[in-house]
C-alpha positions in Angstrom: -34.6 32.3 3.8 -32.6 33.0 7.1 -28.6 32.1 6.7 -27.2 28.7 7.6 -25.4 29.9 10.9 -21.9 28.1 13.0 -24.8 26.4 15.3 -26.4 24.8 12.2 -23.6 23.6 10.6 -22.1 22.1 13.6 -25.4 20.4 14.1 -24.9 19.0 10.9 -21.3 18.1 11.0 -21.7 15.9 14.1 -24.6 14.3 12.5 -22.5 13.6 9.8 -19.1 12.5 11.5 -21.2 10.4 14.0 -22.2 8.3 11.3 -19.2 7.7 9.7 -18.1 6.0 13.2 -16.1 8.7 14.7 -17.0 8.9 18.7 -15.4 12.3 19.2 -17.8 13.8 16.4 -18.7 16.9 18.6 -15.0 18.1 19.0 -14.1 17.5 16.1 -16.5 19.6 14.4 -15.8 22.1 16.6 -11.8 21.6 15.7 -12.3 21.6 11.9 -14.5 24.8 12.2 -12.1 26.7 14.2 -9.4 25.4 11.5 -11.6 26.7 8.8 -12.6 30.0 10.3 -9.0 30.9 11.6 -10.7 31.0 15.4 -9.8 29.5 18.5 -12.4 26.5 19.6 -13.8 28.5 23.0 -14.8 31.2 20.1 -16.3 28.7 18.1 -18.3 27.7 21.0 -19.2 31.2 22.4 -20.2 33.0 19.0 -21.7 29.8 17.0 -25.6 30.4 17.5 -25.2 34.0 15.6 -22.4 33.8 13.0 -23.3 33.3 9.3 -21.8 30.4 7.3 -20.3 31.0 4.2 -19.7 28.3 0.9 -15.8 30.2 1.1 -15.2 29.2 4.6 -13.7 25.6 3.2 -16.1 24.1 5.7 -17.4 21.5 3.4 -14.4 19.8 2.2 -12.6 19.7 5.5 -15.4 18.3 6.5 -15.7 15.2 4.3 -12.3 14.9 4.4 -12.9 14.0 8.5 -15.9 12.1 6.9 -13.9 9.5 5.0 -12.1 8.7 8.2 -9.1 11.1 7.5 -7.3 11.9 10.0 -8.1 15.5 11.8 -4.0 16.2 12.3 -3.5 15.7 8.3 -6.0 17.8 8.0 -5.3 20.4 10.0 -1.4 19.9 9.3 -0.1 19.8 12.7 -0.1 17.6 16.0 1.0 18.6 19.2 3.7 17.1 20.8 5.4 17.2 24.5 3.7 20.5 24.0 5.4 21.7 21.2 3.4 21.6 17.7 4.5 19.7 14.8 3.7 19.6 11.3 2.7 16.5 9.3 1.8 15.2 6.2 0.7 11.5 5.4 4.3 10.8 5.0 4.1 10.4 8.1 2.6 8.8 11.4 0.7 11.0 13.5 2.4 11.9 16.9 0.9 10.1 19.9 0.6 10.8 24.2 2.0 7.3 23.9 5.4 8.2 22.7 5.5 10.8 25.2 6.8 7.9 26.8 9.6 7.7 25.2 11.1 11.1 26.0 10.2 10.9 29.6 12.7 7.7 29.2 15.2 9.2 27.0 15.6 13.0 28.8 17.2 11.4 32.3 20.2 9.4 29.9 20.8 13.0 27.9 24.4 14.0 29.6 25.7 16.9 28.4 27.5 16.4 25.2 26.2 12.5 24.6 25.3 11.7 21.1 21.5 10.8 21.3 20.5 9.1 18.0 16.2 8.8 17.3 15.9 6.0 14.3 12.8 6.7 12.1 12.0 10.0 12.9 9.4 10.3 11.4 7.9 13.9 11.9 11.2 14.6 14.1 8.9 14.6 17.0 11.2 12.7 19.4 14.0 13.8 18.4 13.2 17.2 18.1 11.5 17.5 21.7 14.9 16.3 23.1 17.0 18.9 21.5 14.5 21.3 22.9 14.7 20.2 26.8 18.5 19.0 26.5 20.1 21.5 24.6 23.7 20.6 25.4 23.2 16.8 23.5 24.8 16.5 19.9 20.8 14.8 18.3 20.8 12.8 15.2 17.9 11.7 13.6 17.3 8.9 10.5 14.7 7.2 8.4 14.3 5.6 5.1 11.9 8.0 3.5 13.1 11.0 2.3 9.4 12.7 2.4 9.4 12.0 6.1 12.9 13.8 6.7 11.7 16.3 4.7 8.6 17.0 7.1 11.2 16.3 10.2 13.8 19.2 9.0 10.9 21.4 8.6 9.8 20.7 12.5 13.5 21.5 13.8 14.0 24.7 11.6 10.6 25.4 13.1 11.9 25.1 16.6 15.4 26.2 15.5 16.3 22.7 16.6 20.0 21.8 15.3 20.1 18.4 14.4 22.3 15.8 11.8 19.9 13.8 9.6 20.6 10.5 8.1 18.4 8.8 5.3 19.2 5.4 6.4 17.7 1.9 6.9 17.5 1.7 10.3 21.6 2.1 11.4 22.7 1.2 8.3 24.1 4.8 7.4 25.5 5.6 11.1 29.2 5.1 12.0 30.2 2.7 14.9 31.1 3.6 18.2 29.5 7.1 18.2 26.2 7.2 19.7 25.1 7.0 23.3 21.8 6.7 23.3 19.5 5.2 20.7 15.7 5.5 21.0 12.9 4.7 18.7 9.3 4.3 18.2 9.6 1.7 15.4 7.3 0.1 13.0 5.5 -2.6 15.7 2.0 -3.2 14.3 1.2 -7.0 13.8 0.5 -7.9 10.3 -2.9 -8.9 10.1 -4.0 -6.5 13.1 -7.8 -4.8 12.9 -6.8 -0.9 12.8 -9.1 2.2 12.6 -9.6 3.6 9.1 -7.8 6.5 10.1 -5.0 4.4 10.8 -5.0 1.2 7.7 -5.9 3.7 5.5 -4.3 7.1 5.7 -0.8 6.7 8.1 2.3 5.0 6.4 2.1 1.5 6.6 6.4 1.4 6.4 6.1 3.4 9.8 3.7 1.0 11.1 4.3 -2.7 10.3 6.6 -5.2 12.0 6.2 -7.8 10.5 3.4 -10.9 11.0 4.3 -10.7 15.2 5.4 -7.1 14.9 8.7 -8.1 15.8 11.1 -7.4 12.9 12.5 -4.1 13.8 13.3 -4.7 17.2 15.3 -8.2 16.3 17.3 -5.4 13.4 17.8 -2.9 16.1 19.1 -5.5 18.9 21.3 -6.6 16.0 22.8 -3.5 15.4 22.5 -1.5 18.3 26.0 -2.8 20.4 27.9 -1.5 16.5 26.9 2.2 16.7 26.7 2.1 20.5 29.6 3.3 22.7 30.6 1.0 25.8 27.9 1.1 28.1 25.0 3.0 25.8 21.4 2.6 25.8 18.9 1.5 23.7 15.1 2.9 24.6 12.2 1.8 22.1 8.3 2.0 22.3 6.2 -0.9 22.0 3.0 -2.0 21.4 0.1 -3.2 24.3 0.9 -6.8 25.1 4.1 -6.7 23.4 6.2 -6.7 26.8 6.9 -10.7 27.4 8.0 -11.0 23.3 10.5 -8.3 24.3 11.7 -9.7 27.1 12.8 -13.4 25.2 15.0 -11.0 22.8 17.4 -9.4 25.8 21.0 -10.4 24.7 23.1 -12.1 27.3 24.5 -9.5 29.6 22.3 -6.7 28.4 19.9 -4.8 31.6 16.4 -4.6 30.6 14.1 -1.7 32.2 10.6 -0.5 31.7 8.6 2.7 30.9 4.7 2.7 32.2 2.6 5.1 30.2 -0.1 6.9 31.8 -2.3 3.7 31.8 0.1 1.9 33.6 0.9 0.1 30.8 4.8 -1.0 29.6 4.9 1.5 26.8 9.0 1.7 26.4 11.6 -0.4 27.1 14.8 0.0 27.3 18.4 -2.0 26.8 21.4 -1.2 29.1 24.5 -2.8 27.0 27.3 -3.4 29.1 30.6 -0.9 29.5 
């Protein structure tokens, strides 16, 4: 009986994936055996009709890990980010193109020496990319879950980012007048919204839901924002698709609003000018 080779059992595994409902089965076959087989895709591609498959490869179970809808960065234990790679866990969500966004917004309001605080870190991702291209900014970071802070101090020794963490409900832990910035990709999901399996059932739901309009957070962080905030700071957050004329209705009286288009086009962060 000839050997099962790469070709075979990528044959197999997009069989497999395309069933369980997942439209990019082909790459991600591809992914989880490079992953598995310590190889680069383009190799995976190049030398698959000739190499022999092995039970020890760990092919199987990564596989049906993908299989059950799991997400292929918890899997493979890193996302890439701004272009900088990032570890996570399921404590946290997975980083996004979307939130991208939000350091495009962010970098231009990074003066030297501002304090530039990112609320619910998360993986550090955000906050951690800034500290990178602005070196000269004093970054904070906080969240509620100590597993996510965790993964997010592990990212900036990682990219020997220095950065003060706070394990705080939103700014409960962080002392007025100090910060010049404030950005955040905060929990905005809807309630009730349909998700992706990879999404209801593997990413934290206290990093994802706002609340039954998916407003919550951004009503806490308007209403705490102008105590941490120095005279004339700025608050940037993401938000959801079709989320842009609820945002609006919660500008505070003499408080700027401006917006972020993603690469759809798409109002993906705004932002909060509070008066000097």
């Amino acid at each position: 009986m000839s050997a099962v080779t790469l070709k075979d059992w990528l044959h197999e595994a997009t069989l497999r994936l395309s069933k369980a409902g997942i439209e990019t089965a082909r790459l991600d076959a591809q992914v989880l055996a490079a992953f598995c087989l310590e190889k680069d895709r383009s190799w995976v591609i190049a030398y698959a009709d000739d190499f022999p498959i092995t039970e020890s490869a760990g092919l199987e179970a990564a596989l049906a890990r993908r299989e059950r809808r799991e997400p292929l960065a918890y899997i493979l234990g890193q996302r890439e980010f701004y272009g900088l790679d990032f570890f996570v866990t399921p404590a946290t969500l997975v980083p996004r193109q979307e939130t991208e966004t939000l350091v495009d917004a962010a970098l231009p309001h990074c003066a030297p020496l501002a304090v530039v605080l990112d609320v619910g870190t998360g993986s550090g991702c955000v906050a951690v990319t800034i500290k990178k291209y602005r070196p000269e900014c004093t970054v904070w970071a906080s969240d509620i879950s100590p597993d996510a802070l965790e993964i997010a101090r592990r990212n900036a020794f990682f990219h020997e980012a220095s950065i003060r963490w706070f394990e705080s409900d939103l700014l409960a832990e962080i002392p007025d007048g100090t910060v010049d910035l404030i950005v955040s990709n905060p929990p905005y999901v809807e309630t009730q919204a349909p998700l992706m399996p990879e999404i209801a059932l593997f990413e934290p739901h206290l990093a994802l839901f706002g609340g039954e309009d998916g407003m919550e957070f951004y009503h806490r962080l308007l209403g705490e924002a102008p105590r941490v905030l120095k005279p004339g700071g700025r608050l940037l957050v993401e938000i959801g698709d079709g989320q842009w004329d609820r945002i609006q209705a919660l500008r505070p009286l003499n408080v700027t609003l401006e917006a972020y288009l993603d690469l759809n086009r798409t109002p993906r962060v705004v932002g909060f000018c509070f008066p000097a």
